[in-house]
C-alpha positions in Angstrom: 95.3 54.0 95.4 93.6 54.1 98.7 96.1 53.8 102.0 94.4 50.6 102.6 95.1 49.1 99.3 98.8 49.0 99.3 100.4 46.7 97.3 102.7 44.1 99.2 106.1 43.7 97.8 106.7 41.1 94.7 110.1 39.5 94.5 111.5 37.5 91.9 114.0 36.9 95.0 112.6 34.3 97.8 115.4 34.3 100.2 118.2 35.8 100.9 120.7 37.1 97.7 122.7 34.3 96.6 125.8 36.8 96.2 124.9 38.8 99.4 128.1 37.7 101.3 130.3 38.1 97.9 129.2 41.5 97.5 129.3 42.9 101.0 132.5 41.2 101.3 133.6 43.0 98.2 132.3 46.6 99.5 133.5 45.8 103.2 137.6 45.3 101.8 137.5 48.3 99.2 138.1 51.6 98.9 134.9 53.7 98.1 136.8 56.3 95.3 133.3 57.7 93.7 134.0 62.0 93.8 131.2 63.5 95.7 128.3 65.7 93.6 129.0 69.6 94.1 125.4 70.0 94.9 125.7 66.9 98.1 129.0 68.8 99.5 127.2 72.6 99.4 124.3 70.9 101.6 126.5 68.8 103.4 128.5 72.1 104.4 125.6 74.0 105.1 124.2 71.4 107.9 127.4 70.8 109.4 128.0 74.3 110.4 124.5 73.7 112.1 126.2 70.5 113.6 129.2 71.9 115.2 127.2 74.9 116.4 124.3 72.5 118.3 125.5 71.6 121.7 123.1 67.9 122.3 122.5 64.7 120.2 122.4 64.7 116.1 120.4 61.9 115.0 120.1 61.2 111.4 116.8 59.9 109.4 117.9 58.9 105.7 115.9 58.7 103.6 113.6 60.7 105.4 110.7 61.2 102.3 108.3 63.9 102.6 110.1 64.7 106.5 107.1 63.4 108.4 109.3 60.9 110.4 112.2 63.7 110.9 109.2 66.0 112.7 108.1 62.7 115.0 111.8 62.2 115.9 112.3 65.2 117.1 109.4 65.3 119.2 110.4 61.8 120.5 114.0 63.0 121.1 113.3 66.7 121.6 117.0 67.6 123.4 118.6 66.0 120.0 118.8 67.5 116.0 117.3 65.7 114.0 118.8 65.5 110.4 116.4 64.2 107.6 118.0 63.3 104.3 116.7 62.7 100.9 117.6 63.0 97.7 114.3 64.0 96.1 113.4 67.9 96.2 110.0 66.9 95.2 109.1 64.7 98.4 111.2 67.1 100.4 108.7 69.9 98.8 105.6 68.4 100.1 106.5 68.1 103.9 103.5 69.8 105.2 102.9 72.7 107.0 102.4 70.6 110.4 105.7 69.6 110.2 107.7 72.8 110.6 109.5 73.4 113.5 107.4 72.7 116.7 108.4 73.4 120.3 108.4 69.9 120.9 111.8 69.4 119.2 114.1 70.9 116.2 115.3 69.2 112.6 116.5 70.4 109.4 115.8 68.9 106.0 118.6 68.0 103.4 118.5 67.4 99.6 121.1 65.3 99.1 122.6 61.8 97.9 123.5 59.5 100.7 125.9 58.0 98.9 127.8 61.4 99.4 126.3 62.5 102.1 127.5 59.4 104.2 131.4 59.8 103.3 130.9 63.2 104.3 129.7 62.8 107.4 132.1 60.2 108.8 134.9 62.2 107.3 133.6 65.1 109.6 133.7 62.6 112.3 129.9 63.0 113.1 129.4 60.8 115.8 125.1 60.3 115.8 123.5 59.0 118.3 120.6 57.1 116.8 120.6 56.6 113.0 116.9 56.1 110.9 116.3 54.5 107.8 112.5 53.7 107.6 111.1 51.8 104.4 113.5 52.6 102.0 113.4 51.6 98.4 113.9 48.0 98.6 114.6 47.6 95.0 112.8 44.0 95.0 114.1 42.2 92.2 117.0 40.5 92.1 119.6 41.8 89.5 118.9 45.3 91.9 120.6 44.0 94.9 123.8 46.7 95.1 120.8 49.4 94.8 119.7 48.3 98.3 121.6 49.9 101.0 123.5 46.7 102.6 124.8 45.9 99.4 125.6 49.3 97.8 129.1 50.6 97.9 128.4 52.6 101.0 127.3 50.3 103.1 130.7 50.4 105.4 129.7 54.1 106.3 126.9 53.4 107.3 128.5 50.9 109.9 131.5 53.7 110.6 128.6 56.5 111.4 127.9 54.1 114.3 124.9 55.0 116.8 122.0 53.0 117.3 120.7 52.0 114.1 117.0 51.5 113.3 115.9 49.6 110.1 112.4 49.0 109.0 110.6 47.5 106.1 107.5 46.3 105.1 109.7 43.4 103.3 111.5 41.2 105.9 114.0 39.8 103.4 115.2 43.3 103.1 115.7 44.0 107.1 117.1 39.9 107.5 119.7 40.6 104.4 120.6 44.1 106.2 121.5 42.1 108.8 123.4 39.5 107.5 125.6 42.8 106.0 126.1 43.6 109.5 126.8 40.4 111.1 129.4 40.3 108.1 130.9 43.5 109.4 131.5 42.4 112.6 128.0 43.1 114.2 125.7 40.1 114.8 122.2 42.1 114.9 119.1 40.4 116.3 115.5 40.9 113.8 112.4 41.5 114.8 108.4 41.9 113.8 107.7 45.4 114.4 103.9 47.4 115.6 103.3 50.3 117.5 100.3 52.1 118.0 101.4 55.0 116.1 102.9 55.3 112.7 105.5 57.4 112.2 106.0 57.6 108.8 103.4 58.0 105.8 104.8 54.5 104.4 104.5 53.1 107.6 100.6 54.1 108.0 100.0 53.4 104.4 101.5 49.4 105.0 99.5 48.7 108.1 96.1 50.0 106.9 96.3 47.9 104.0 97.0 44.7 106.8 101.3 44.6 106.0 103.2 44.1 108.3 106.7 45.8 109.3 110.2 44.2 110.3 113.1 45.9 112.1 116.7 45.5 113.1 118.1 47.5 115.9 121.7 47.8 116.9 124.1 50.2 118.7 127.2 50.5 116.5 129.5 52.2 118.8 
């Protein structure tokens, strides 16, 4: 498939979940008990130590793919680390050699599950000061709505990591539903068409070529 022939989303869903509010309501009052993978806490414990030695901003990029964005947002906040997160070692695999480290800012690259990786973090009281998640899965269909991030489990960590948080799709029932999870939470969040003249992540360049458009929400959480 060409990058200008990318298929726009198909929902069986037209509008907002009908059990949205029930399930983030649900998630937003419980206890979140799941253990956490050995292989998420060795990562975890290896990036951390990079954390409490790094003396400037940690800004996270979850699901971060093949690390493209991570190496752009380091080079747009070059005093910060930048700490890309995915649970795929085959995307992770392919981030290309244009990518490493550049004088123009410094990241690391994690294989792990957010899920875990999350609890982790706020347990370690990181305290980021932006937070990315660009186009993730937005598991379209219906009877998949606690696979997308605002109405999994984890969702309150995400609101405890605080920062400024940045999420875009390609699907703007997605962002608007991510929002409604927040505005749940306590944070009313404003959403927004979003261009630029730049891309930042493959997705991202691979939407608009093919004439999709993009639409964010961005709020500071702390």
């Amino acid at each position: 498939m060409s990058e200008a022939n990318s298929r726009s989303i198909v929902s069986n869903q037209p509008s907002l979940h009908d059990k949205l509010d029930e399930i983030v309501t649900k998630h937003l009052q419980a206890e979140f008990k799941k253990p956490v993978a050995e292989h998420t806490q060795r990562a975890f414990d290896e990036v951390n130590a990079r954390v409490l030695a790094f003396d400037g901003p940690i800004i996270l990029d979850s699901c971060c793919g093949v690390g493209e964005s991570t190496a752009n947002l380091a080079k747009l906040h070059p005093d910060a680390l930048v700490i890309g997160i995915d649970k795929s070692s085959h995307r992770l695999e392919k981030h290309d050699v244009e990518y490493k480290q550049t004088d123009a800012g410094q990241y690391v690259l994690v294989q792990a599950d957010l899920n875990d990786f999350w609890r982790l973090a706020v347990a370690a009281n990181w305290q980021p000061t932006h937070h990315y998640l660009l186009y993730p899965n937005p598991w379209p269909k219906a009877k998949h709505i606690q696979r997308r991030w605002h109405g999994a489990a984890v969702f309150p960590f995400i609101v405890k990591l605080g920062g400024v948080l940045e999420v875009r799709s390609n699907w703007d029932i997605y962002v608007k539903e991510f929002a409604r999870a927040l505005q749940l939470a306590g944070h009313p969040t404003p959403v927004e068409p979003y261009q630029s003249d730049t891309a930042i992540t493959p997705f991202e360049r691979k939407y608009w070529a093919s004439g999709q458009s993009s639409t964010r929400l961005v709020i500071k959480l702390s």
